[in-house]
C-alpha positions as CSV (number, residue, x, y, z in Angstrom):
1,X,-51.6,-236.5,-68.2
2,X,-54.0,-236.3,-71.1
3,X,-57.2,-234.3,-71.5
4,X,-59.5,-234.5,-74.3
5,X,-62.3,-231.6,-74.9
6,X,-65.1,-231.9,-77.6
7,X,-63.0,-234.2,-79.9
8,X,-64.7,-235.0,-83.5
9,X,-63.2,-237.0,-86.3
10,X,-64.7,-237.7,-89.4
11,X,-64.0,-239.7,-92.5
12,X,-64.9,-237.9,-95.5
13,X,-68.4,-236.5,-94.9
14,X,-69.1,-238.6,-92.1
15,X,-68.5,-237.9,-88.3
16,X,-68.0,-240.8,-86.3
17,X,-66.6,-239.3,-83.3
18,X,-68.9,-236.7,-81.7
19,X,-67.8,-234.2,-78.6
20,X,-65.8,-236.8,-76.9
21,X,-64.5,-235.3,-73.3
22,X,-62.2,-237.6,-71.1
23,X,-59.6,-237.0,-68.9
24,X,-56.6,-239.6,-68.1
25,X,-54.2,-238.7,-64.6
26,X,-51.2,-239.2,-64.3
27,X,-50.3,-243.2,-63.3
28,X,-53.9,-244.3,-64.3
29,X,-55.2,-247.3,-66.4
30,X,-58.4,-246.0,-67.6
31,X,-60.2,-248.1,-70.3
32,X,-62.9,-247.2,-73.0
33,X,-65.3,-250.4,-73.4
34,X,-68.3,-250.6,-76.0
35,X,-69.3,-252.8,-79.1
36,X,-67.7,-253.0,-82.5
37,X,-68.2,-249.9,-84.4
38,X,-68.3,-247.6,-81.3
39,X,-65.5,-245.4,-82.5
40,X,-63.0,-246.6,-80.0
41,X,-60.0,-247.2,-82.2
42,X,-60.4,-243.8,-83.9
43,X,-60.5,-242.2,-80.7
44,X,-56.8,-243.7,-80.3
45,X,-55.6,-242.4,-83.6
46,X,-57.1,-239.2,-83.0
47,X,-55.1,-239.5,-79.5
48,X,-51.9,-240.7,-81.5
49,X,-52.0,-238.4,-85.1
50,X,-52.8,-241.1,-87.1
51,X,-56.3,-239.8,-88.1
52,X,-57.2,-236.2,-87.8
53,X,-59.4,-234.3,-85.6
54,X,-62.1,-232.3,-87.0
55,X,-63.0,-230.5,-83.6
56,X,-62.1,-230.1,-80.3
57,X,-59.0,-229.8,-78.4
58,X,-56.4,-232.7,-77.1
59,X,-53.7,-231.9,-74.4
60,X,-50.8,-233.8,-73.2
61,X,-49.2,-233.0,-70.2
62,X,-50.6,-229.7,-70.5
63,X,-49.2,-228.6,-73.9
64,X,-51.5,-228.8,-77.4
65,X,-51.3,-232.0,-79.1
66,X,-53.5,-230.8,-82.4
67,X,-51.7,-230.8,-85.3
68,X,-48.6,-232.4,-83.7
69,X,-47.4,-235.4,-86.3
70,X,-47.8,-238.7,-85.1
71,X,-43.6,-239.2,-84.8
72,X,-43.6,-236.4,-82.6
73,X,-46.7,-237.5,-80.3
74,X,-44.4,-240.6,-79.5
75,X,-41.4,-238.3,-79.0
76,X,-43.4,-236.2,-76.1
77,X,-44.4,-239.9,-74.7
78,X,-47.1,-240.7,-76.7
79,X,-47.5,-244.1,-78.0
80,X,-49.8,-246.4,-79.3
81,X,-49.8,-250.7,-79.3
82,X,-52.3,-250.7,-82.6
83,X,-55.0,-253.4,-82.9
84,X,-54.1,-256.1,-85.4
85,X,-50.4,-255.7,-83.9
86,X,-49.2,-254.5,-86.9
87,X,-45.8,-256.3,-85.9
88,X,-43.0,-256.1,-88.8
89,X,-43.3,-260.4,-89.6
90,X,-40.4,-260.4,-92.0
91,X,-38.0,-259.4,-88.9
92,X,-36.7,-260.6,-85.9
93,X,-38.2,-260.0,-82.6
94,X,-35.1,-258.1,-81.5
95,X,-35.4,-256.1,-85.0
96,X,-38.8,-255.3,-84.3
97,X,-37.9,-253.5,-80.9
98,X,-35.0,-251.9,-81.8
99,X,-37.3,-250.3,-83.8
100,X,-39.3,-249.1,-81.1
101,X,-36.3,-247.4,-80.2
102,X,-35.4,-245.7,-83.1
103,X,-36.2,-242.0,-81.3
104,X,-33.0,-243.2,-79.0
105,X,-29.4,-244.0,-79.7
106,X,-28.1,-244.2,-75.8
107,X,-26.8,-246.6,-73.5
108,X,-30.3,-247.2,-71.9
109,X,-31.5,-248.7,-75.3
110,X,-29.9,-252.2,-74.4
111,X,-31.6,-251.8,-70.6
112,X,-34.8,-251.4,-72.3
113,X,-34.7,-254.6,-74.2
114,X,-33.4,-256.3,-71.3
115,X,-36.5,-254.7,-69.6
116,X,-39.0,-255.8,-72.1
117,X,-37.5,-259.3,-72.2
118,X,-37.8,-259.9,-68.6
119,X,-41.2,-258.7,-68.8
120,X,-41.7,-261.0,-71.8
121,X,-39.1,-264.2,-71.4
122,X,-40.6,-265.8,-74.0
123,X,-39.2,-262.8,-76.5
124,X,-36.1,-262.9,-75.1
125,X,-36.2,-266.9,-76.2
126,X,-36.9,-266.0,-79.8
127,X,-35.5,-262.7,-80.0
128,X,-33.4,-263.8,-83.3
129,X,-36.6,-265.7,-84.9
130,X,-38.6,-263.7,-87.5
131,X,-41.6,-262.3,-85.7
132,X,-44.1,-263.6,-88.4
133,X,-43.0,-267.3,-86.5
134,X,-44.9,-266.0,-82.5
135,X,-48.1,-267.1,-81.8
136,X,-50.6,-264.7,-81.7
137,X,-50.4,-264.3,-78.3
138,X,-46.9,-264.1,-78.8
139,X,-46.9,-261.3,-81.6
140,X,-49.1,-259.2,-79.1
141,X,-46.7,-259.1,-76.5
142,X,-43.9,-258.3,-78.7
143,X,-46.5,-255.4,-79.6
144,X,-46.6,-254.2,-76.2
145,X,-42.8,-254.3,-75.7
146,X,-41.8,-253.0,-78.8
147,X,-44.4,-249.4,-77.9
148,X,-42.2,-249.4,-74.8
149,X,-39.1,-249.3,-76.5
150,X,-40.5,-245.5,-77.2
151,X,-40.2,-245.0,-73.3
152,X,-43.7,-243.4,-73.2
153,X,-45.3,-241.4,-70.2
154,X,-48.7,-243.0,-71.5
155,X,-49.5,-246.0,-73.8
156,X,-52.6,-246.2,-75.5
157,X,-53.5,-250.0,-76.2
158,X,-56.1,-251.1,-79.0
159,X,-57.5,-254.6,-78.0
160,X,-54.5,-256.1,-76.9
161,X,-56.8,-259.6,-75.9
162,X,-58.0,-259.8,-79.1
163,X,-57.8,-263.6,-80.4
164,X,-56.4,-264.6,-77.4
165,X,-57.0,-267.8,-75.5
166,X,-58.4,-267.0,-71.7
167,X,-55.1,-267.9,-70.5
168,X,-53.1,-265.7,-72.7
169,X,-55.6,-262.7,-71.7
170,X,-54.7,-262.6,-67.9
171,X,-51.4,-263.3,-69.0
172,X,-51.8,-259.7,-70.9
173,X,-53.7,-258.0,-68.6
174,X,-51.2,-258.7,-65.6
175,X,-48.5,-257.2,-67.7
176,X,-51.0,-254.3,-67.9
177,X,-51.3,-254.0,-64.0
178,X,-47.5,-253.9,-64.0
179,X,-46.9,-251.1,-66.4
180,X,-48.7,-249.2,-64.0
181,X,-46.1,-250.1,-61.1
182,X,-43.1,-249.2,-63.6
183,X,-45.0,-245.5,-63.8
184,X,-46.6,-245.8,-67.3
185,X,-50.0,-244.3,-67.6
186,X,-52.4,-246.5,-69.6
187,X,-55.6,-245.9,-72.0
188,X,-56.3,-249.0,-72.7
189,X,-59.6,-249.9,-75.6
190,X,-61.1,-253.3,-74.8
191,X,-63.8,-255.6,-76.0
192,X,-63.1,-257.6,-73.0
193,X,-64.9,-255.0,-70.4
194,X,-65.0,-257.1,-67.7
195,X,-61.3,-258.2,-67.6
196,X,-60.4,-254.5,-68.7
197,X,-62.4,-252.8,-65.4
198,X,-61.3,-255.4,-63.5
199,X,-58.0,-253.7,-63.8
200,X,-58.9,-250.5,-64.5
201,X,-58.9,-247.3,-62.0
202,X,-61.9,-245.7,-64.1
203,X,-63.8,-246.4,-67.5
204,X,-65.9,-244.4,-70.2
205,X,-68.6,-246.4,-72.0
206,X,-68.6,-245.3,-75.9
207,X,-71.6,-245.4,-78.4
208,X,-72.2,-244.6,-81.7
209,X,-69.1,-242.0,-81.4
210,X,-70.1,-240.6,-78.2
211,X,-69.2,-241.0,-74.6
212,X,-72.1,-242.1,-72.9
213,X,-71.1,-243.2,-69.1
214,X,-68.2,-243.0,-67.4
215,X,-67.3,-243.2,-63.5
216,X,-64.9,-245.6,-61.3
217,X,-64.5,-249.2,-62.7
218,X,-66.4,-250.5,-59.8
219,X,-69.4,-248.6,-60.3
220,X,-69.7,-249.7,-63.8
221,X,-69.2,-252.8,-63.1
222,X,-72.0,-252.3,-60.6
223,X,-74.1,-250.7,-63.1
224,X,-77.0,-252.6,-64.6
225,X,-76.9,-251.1,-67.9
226,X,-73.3,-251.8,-68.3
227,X,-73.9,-255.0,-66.9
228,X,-76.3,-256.0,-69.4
229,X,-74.9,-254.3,-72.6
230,X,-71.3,-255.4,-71.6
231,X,-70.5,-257.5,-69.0
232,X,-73.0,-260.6,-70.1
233,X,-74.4,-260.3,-66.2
C-alpha cells in the first residue's frame, strides 16, 4: 500500500528526518511510537504533501507520490486526521464533513455520513451544533470521520489520544480496530505506545529523525528497550 525509501525532510538548513525506510501492506494498522521531537508528525506530512521531502522516494500503491500536491494525495486515497484536529470550530459538525467530501458529489456522499454517524452517534446528535461546542474527545472523532469522508485506501492518524481521558482513548482506539474491518489501511503516530501496539499489526520506533527498531507489535512490546524507553515497564 505504501512504501517509503530513504525519506529526508528538512526545515531550512536543518534535517530532521534522516533515511527513513517503512513499508505499510495493504489492510494493516502499523504505528510509529517515540518521544516528542522524534520527527513523527513530519513523517506524516511528508506522507501527505504537506511538508516536502528533501530525499528519498515515497510510493502509493505502486505509483510515485513525490511531488504529488497534497489535494491530489487524498484524491489517490491518501489522507491525513492532523494532530491538534484542526476541526473548522465556526461550523457545524455536518459542515465540517461535508467538507471531507468535497472530492465527491454522488449519491454515496449521504451513505458516508450516515456511516460516520453510526460509527460516531454522538455526531450524528450534534450534527447541526457548531463544532467549536464538542468536547475534545468529541472534536477528535469528528476528526476521524470527517478524513473518511475522503473515502481513503489508507489514513494516516497524528495522535488521535491526545488530551483524552482513558476512557475516551479506548473509545478511539476501538474505532481504530474497526476501520481496519471496513478495509482502511492505517498509519497511525502515537504517544500512547502501549495502547497503539496493542492494536497494532507492526510498529517502527523513531529517534532523533531516524527509524531505529521496528518488528511485529508483540515483539516490541516484548522488547526491553522499548519497554523501558516507552512502555513505562
Amino acid at each position: 500500500m505504501l512504501t517509503v525509501r530513504g525519506l529526508c525532510s528538512r526545515y531550512g538548513r536543518i534535517e530532521v528526518l534522516h533515511d527513513i525506510d517503512l513499508t505499510i501492506n495493504q489492510g494493516e494498522i502499523v504505528t510509529v511510537v517515540g518521544a516528542n521531537g522524534a520527527g513523527k508528525t513530519t513523517l506524516l506530512k511528508c506522507l501527505s504533501g504537506i511538508q516536502p521531502a528533501s530525499a528519498g522516494t515515497i510510493e502509493f500503491r505502486g505509483e510515485p507520490l513525490n511531488g504529488v500536491p497534497a489535494h491530489k494525495r487524498i484524491a489517490r486515497g491518501l489522507a491525513q486526521s492532523p494532530e491538534g484536529r484542526q476541526i473548522f470550530t465556526n461550523l457545524t459538525v455536518a459542515e465540517n464533513l461535508r467538507l471531507g467530501a468535497y472530492l465527491f458529489s454522488d449519491a454515496r456522499v449521504r451513505a458516508d455520513m450516515d456511516q460516520a454517524y453510526e460509527m460516531f452517534p454522538v455526531l450524528q446528535e450534534k450534527r447541526e451544533i457548531t463544532a467549536g461546542q464538542l468536547s475534545g474527545g468529541q472534536q477528535q472523532m469528528l476528526a476521524i470521520a470527517r478524513a473518511l469522508m475522503g473515502r481513503p485506501q489508507c489514513l494516516l492518524l497524528d495522535e488521535p489520544s491526545m488530551g483524552l481521558a482513558p476512557l475516551l482513548v479506548q473509545q478511539i482506539f476501538n474505532v481504530i480496530k474497526g476501520l481496519k474491518a471496513l478495509g482502511v489501511t492505517v498509519l497511525l503516530v502515537e504517544q500512547n505506545a502501549y495502547g497503539a501496539l496493542k492494536i497494532a499489526d507492526r510498529g517502527y520506533v523513531m529517534e532523533v529523525g531516524r527509524i531505529t527498531m521496528s518488528g511485529t507489535s508483540s515483539e516490541l512490546i516484548a522488547d526491553e528497550r522499548v519497554r523501558e524507553a516507552y512502555l513505562g515497564i
